[in-house]
C-alpha positions in Angstrom: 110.4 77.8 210.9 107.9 77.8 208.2 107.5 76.3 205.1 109.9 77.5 201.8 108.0 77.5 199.0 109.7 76.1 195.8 110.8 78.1 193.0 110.4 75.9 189.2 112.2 77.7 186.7 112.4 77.1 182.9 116.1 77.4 181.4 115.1 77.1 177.3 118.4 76.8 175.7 121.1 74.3 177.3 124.2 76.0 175.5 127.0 78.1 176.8 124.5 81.5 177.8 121.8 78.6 179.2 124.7 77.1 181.1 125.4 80.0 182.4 122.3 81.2 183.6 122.7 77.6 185.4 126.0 78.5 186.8 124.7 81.8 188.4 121.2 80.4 189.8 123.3 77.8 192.1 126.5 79.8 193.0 123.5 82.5 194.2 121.3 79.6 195.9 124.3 78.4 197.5 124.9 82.4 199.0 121.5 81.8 200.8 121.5 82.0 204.4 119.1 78.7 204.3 118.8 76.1 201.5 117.3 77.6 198.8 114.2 75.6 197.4 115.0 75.6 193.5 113.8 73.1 190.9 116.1 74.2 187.7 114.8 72.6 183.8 117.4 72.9 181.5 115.4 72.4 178.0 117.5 72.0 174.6 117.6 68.8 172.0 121.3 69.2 172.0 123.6 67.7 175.1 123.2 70.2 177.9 126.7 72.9 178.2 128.2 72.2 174.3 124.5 72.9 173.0 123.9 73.3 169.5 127.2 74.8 168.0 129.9 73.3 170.2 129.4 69.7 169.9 132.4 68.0 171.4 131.9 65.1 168.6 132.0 67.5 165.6 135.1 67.5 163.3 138.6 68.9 164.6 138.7 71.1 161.5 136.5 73.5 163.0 138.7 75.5 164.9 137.4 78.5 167.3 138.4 82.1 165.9 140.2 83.5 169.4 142.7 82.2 171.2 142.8 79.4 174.4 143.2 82.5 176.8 140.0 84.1 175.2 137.0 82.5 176.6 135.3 81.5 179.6 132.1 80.4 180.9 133.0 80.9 184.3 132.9 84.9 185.4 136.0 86.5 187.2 134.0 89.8 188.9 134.7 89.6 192.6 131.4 91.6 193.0 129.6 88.4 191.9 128.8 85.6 194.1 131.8 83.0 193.7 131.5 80.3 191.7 131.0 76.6 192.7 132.6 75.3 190.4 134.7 75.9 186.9 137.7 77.8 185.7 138.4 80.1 182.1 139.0 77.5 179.1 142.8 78.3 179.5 143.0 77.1 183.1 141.1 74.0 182.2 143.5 73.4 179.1 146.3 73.8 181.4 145.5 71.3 184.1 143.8 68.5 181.5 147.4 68.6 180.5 148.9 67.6 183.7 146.1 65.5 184.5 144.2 64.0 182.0 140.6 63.2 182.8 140.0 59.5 182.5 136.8 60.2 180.1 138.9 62.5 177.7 138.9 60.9 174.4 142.6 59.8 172.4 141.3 62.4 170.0 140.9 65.0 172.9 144.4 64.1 174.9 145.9 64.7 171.7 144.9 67.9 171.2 144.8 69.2 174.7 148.8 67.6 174.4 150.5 70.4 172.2 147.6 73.1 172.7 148.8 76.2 173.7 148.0 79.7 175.4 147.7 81.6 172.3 147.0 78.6 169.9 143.1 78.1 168.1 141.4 75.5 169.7 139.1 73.2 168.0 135.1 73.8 168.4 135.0 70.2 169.6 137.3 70.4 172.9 135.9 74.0 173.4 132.2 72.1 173.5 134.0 69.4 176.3 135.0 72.3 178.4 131.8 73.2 178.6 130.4 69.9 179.6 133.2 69.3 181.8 131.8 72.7 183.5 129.2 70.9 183.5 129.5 68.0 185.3 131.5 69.9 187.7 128.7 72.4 188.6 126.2 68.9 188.9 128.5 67.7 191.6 128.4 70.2 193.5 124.5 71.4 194.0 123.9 73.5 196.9 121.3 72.0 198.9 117.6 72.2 198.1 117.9 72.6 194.6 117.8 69.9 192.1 118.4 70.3 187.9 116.1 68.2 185.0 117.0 67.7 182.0 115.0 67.6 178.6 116.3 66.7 176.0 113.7 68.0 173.6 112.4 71.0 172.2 110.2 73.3 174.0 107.4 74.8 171.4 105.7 76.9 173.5 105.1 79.3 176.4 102.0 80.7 177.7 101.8 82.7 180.7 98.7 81.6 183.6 96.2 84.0 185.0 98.2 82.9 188.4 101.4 84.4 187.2 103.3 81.0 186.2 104.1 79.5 183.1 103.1 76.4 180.6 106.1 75.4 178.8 105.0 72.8 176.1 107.7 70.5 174.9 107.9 68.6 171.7 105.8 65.6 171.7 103.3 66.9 174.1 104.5 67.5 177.3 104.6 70.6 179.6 106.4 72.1 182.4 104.2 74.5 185.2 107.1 76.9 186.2 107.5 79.9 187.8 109.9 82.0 185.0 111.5 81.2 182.1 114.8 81.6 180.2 115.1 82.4 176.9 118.7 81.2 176.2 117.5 80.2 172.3 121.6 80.6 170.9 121.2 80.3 167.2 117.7 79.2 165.8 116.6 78.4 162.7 116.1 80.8 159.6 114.0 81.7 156.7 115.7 81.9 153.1 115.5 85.2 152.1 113.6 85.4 148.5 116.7 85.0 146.8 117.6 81.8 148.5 114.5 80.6 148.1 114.7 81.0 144.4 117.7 79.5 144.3 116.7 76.1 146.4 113.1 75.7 144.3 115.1 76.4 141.3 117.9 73.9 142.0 115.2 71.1 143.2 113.1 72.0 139.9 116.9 71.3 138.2 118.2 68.8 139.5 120.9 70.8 141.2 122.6 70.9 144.5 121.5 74.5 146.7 123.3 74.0 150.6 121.7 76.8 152.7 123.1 78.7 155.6 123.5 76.7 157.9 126.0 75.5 161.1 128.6 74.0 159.4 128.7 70.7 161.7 124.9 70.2 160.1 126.2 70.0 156.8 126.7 67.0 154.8 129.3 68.3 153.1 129.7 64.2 151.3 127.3 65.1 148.6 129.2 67.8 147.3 131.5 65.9 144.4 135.1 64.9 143.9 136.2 66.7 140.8 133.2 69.1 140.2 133.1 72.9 140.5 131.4 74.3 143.8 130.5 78.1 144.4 130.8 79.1 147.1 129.1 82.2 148.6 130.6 84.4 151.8 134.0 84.4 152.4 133.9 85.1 156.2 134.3 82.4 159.0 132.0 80.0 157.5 134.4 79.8 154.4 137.3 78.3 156.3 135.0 75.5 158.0 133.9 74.7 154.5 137.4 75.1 152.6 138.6 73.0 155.4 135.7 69.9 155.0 136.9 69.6 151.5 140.5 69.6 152.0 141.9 68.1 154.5 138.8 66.6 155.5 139.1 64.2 152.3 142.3 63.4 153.1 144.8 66.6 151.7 147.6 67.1 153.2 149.1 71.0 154.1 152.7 70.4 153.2 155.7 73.1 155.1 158.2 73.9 152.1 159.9 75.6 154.1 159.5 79.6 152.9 155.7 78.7 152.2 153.0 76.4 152.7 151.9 74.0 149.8 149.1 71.5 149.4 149.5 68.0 148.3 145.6 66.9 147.0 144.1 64.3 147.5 142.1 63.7 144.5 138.7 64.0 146.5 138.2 67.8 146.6 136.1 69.7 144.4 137.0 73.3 142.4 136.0 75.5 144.9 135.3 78.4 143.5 134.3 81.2 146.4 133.1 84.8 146.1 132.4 87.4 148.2 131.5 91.3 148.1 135.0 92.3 148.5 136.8 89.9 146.8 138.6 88.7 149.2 138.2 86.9 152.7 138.3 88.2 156.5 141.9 89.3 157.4 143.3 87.6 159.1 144.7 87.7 163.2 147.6 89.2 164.3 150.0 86.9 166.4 149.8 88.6 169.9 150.3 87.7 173.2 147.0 88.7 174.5 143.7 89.3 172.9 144.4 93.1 172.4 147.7 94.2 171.3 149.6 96.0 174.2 151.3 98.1 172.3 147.7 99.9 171.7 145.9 101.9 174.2 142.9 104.0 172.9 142.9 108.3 173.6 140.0 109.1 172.3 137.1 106.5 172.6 137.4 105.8 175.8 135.2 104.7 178.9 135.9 108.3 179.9 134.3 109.7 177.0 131.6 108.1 177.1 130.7 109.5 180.5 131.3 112.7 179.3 128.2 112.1 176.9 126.4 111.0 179.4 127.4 113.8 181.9 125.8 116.4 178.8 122.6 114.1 178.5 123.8 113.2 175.1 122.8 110.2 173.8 125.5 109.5 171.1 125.4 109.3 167.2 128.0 106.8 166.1 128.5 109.0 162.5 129.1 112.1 164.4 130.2 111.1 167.9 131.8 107.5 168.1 133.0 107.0 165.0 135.1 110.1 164.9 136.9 109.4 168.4 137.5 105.5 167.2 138.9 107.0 164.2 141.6 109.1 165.7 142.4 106.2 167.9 143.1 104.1 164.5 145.1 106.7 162.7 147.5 107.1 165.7 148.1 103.4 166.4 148.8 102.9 162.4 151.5 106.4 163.0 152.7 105.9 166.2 153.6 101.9 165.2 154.8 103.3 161.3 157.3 105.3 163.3 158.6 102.8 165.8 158.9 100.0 163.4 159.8 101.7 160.1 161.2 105.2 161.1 162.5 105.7 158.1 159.6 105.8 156.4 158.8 109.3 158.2 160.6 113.0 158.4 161.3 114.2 161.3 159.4 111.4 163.6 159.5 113.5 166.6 158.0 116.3 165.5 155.4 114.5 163.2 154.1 112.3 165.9 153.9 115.8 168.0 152.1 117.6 165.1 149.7 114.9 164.5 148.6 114.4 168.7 147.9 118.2 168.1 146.0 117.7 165.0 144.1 114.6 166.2 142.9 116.2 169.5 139.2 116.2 169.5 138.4 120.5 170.1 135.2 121.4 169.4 135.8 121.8 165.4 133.7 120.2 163.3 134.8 116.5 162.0 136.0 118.0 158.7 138.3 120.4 160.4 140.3 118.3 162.4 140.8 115.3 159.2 141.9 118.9 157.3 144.5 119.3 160.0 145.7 115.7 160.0 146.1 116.0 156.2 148.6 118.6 156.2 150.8 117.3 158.9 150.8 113.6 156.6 151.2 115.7 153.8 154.3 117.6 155.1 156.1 113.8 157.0 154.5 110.5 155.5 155.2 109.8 151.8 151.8 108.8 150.2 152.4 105.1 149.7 153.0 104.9 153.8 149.7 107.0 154.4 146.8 104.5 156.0 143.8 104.1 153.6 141.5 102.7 156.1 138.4 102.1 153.5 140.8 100.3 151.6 141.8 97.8 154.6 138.4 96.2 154.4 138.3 95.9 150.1 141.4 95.3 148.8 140.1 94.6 145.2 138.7 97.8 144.8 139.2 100.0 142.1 140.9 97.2 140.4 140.4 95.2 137.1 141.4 92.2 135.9 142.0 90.4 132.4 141.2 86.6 133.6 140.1 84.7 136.4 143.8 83.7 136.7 145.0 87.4 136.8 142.4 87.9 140.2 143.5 84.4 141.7 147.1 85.8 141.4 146.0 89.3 143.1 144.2 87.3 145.9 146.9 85.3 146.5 149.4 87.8 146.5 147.0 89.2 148.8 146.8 86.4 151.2 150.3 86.7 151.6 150.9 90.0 152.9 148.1 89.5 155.0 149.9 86.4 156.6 153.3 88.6 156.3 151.6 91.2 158.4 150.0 88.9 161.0 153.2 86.9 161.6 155.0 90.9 163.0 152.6 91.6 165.0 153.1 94.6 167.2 155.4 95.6 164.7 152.9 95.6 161.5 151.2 99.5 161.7 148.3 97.7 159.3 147.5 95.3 162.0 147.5 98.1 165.0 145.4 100.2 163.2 143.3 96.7 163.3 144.1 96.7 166.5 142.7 99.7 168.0 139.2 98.6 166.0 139.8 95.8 168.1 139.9 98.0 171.1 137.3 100.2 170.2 134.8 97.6 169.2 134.5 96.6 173.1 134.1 100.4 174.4 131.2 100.5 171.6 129.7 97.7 173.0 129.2 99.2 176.3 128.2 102.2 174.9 125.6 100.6 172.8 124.7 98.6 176.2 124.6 101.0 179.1 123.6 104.3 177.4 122.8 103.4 174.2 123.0 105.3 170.7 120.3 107.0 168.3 117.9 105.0 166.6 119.0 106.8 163.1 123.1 105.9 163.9 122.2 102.5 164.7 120.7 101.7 161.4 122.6 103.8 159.0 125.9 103.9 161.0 126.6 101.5 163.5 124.6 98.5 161.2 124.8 100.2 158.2 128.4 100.2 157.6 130.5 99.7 160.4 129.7 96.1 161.4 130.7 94.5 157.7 134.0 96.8 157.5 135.0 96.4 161.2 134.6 91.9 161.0 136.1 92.2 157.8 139.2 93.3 159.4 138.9 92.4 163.3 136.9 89.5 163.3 139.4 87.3 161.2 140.7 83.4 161.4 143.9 82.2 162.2 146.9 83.6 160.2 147.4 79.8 158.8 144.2 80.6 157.3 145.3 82.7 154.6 148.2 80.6 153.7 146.1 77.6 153.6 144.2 78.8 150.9 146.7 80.5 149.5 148.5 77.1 148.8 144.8 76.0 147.6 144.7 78.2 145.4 148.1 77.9 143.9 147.3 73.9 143.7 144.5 74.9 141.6 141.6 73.5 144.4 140.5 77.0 144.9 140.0 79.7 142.7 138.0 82.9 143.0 135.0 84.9 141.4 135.7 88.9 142.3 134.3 91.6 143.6 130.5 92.2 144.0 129.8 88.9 142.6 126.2 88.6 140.7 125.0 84.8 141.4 122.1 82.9 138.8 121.1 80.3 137.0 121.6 79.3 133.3 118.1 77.3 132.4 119.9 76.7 129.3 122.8 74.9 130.8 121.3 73.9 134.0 123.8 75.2 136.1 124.6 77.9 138.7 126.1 80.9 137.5 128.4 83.5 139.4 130.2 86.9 137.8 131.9 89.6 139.0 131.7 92.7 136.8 135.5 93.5 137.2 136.5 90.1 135.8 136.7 89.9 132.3 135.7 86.0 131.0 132.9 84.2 130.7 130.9 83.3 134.5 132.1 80.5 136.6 129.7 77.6 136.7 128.5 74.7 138.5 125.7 72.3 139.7 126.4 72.9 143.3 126.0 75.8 145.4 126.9 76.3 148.8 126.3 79.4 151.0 129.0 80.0 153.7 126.7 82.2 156.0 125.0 81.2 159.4 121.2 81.3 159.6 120.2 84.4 159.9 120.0 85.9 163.2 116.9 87.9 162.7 113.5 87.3 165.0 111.2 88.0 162.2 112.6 85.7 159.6 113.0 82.6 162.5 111.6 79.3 162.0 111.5 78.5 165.5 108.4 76.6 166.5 108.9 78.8 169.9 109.8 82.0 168.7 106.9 82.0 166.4 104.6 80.9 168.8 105.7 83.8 171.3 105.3 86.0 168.3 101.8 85.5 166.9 100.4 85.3 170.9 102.2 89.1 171.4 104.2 87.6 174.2 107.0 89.3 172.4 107.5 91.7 169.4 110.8 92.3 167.0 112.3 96.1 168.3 111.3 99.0 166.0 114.3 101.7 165.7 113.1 104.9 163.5 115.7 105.9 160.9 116.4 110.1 160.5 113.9 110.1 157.6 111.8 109.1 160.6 110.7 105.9 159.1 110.1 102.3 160.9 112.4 99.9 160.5 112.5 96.3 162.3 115.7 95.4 164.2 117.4 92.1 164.4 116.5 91.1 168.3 113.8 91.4 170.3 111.8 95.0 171.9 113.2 94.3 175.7 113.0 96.2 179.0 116.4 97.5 180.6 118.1 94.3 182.0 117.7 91.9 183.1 116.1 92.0 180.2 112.6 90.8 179.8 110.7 91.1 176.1 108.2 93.9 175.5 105.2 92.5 174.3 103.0 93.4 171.1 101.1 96.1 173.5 103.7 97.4 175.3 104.0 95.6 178.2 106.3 93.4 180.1 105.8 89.9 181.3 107.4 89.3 184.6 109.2 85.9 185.1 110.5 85.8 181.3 113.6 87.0 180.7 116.1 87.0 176.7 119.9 86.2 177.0 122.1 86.2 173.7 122.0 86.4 170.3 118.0 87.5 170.6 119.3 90.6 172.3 121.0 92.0 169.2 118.7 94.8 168.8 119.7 96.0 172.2 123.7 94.8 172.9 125.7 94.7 169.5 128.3 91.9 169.3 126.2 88.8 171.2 127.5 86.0 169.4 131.0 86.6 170.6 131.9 84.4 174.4 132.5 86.0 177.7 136.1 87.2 177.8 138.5 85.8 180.6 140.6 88.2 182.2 144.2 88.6 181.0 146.9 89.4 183.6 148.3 92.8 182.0 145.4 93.2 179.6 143.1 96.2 179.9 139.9 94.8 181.2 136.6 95.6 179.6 133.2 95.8 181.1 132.1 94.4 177.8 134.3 91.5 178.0 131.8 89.1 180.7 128.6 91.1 180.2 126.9 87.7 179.2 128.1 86.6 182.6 127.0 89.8 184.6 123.6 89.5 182.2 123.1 86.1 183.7 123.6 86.9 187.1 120.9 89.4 187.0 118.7 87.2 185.4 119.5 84.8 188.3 119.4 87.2 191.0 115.6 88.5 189.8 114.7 84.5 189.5 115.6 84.0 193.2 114.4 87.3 194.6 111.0 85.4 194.5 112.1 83.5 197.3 109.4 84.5 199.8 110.6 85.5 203.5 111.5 82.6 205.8 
């Protein structure tokens, strides 16, 4: 027999997508016919599995945004090679509650005690899955291959004449390897110019400016009892920060029975929050699954896309997708309108006949068939039961208001029907029409993915528009969400700014400024600003030392998409080679050996922040829903397929 020669490889990233780069290498080393000889570096300055974001030891406030059946880290394909090791999140939940781990923390038994299927698990037991996973993979290592650890940075790669790598890690040290991993997860940002006005401003002032950031980075201590904040996004972020000042100083979310009040502490600030729309992220509906089952798309479907790719057509998302998504929207709002409220249709037989006739895609034009769907509405559904999809995502618009008071009244009012809404379910037509977004959103995935879509759709269409409305309505919190701040509000700890807010600051009063031109009254002010947004997940504006380094020595370059004007215009993500996907460089080739995997492929996949989906029994199944897993076992399979032959 002769010698094996080892393979060194460089995993930079040790979150969930690193971990799972991890969790592929050794369940395909262990497929070997012989011990595979496998050195594996796991490089990340956060505790290897949580990573960055899902710190085990972060606040319980932060609670994830899907459901205990939702994620995994462990895939479910049978056409994978099997795991070692590891179960969904669900399954773990489940058996920590008949048997506790020893290590679990009071903290952790306590939750995991009353934690449900469909209930919202915290960020923090979520992150001790993942280094349970862990652990559990570590104990079971196939032989010949062994795992480092670094807890540090790595600040650079640079590719040898011999075809290997020099990975230089913070305070001086390097790794020779053989490939590397680019599992980076969410990296620091550069302010945009007007956040950096705002933060030299503020310092100049003596004012308080919190950038984006990961909400378990904040400090939110320095933000005072008793003083106005502003707030700025009202999307995910919000709640983690609405949540830090509440019940994090010690309120108290009261049940009065028909509603939920608040009982203050004294400790909170005003918080005073704005947004474009007015008005935060819907909220979910309750549902037994992660899709509705009462929704099943007719039109946007993993058939239809074939047929674009059986035609050579690679599809627009104004004029091909969206269209077929849309129809699928309109009939789950109508087809759940007339089995929950029949009443509110004539004739609900015929209508729903009429309208599968009108909604049929033929080969009309787009204008045509929304013509046809008008007059059957017009001759069945009374106006004020007619879906006004625009108007799902901004709920404010076209209205006014007298007072500050007179929009927090709106908003809450607002809040309430949306938690109304989430609480029926299946039976809310609203929330179906959500719904089939829902749906849609993981066909578009694959069809951004696998066949792709034009350049010009993809920045006027798919980015343009789409993404904002769509997480404005699908990508929501927890229903107890909206009731918690409406009882906020109507305590008086919350109160709101309006639509397209215009943010500043007074020199004369030395404080922050924010209007909304549809508010009558003067501006809300404060000496603290806070901005309820992630960094932003944009290559060009990172202030990774890595990224940059990578950058500025061409290894890689951002991806240029070319809108119909025919103009450049610089993606989010990086240029990268069909998967597994290895970065283009500044001249147009590709390095072998270095490979991207998440959030630094959203020029190429749309929707990489979200986990791998487990499998739900009953459930329609995806091929979006593990693509980060089947992503990292390619990635895995092209690291091993070095292995010379024995």
């Amino acid at each position: 027999m002769g010698t094996t020669q080892q393979i060194r490889t460089a995993i930079i990233g040790a979150g969930p997508r690193g971990t799972s780069v991890l969790e592929r290498l050794l369940a395909h080393a262990a497929a070997q016919p012989e011990p595979a000889a496998l050195q594996i570096h796991m490089i990340d300055p956060y505790p290897a599995g949580p990573g960055h974001v899902w710190q085990p030891g972060q606040s319980r406030l932060y609670v994830m945004n899907t459901q205990s059946f939702y994620p995994t880290l462990i895939p479910e394909d049978p056409a994978l090679a099997p795991p070692l090791a590891g179960t969904t999140f669900n399954s773990w939940r489940a058996r920590q509650q008949r048997a506790p781990m020893p290590s679990l923390t009071a903290e952790e038994r306590s939750e995991l005690a009353t934690l449900g299927p469909g209930d919202f698990p915290s960020r923090a037991i979520y992150g001790r899955y993942l280094r349970c996973t862990l652990e559990e993979l570590l104990e079971r290592l196939p032989d010949g291959v062994t795992v480092q650890f670094h807890a540090l940075s790595a600040e650079s790669v640079v590719p040898s004449a011999d075809g290997t790598f020099d990975v230089g890690l913070a305070g001086g040290g390097s790794l020779r390897t053989d490939s590397v991993v680019l599992a980076l997860g969410h990296v620091a940002a550069r302010l945009n110019p007007e956040q950096r006005e705002l933060q030299s401003s503020a310092a100049r002032m003596g004012l308080r400016y919190l950038p984006p950031a990961v909400p378990a980075d904040v400090d939110w201590g320095v933000i005072p009892a008793g003083e106005p904040v502003l707030v700025r996004g009202m999307g995910l972020n919000f709640f983690d920060a609405m949540g830090q000042l509440t019940e994090g100083r010690g309120g108290k979310f009261i049940d009065a029975g028909h509603r939920l009040d608040y009982r203050p502490s004294g400790q909170e600030p005003l918080i005073i929050a704005a947004s474009r729309r007015g008005t935060p992220y819907r909220t979910k509906a309750a549902l037994k699954g992660y899709y509705p089952a009462s929704v099943r798309l007719r039109y946007l479907t993993g058939a239809a896309l074939e047929r674009f790719s059986a035609a050579g057509i690679r599809p627009g998302f104004d004029h091909d997708l969206w269209p077929l998504l849309h129809r699928d929207t309109l009939w789950a709002y109508y087809s759940t309108l007339v089995r929950s409220q029949p009443g509110a249709v004539a004739e609900p037989a015929a209508f729903l006949e009429a309208l599968d006739i009108a909604l049929r895609p033929h080969a009309h034009s787009a204008a045509n068939w929304e013509d046809a769907m008008a007059s059957v509405l017009a001759i069945h559904v009374p106006p004020r039961h007619r879906l006004d999809l625009q108007g799902l995502a901004a709920p404010l618009a076209g209205r006014s208001f007298a007072s500050r008071a007179e929009l927090d009244a709106a908003v809450v009012d607002y809040l309430m029907d949306d938690a109304r809404r989430s609480a029926l379910g299946e039976d809310d037509p609203i929330k179906m029409a959500i719904g089939a977004l829902h749906h849609g959103r993981a066909v578009l995935k694959t069809a951004v993915a696998d066949g792709g879509i034009t350049d010009e759709s993809w920045v006027a269409g798919l980015r343009g528009w789409f993404e904002s409305f769509v997480e404005g309505l699908a990508s929501g919190p927890p229903a107890m969400r909206a009731e918690q701040l409406a009882a906020l509000a109507r305590a008086g700890v919350v109160s709101f700014v309006g639509p397209d807010p215009k943010f500043g600051l007074d020199r004369h009063t030395g404080m922050f400024t924010a209007a909304s031109p549809w508010v009558k009254g003067p501006p809300a002010v404060a000496r603290t600003m806070v901005e309820a947004l992630a960094p932003a997940n944009r290559v060009s504006a990172n202030d990774s030392p890595l990224l940059k380094q990578l950058l500025a020595d061409g290894l890689v370059r951002p991806r240029l998409m070319m809108t119909a004007e025919g103009a450049p215009v610089q993606a989010t993500g990086l240029d990268v080679s069909p998967h597994p996907y290895r970065p283009v460089a500044a001249n147009g080739s590709v390095t072998a050996g270095l490979y991207v995997l998440g959030l630094q492929l959203s020029a190429t996949q749309w929707g990489t922040a979200i986990a791998a989906e487990a499998v739900q029994p009953g459930g329609p199944t995806y091929p979006s829903g593990q693509r980060t897993l089947r992503d990292a076992d390619e990635i895995a399979q092209a690291i091993l397929g070095n292995i010379p032959p024995r």
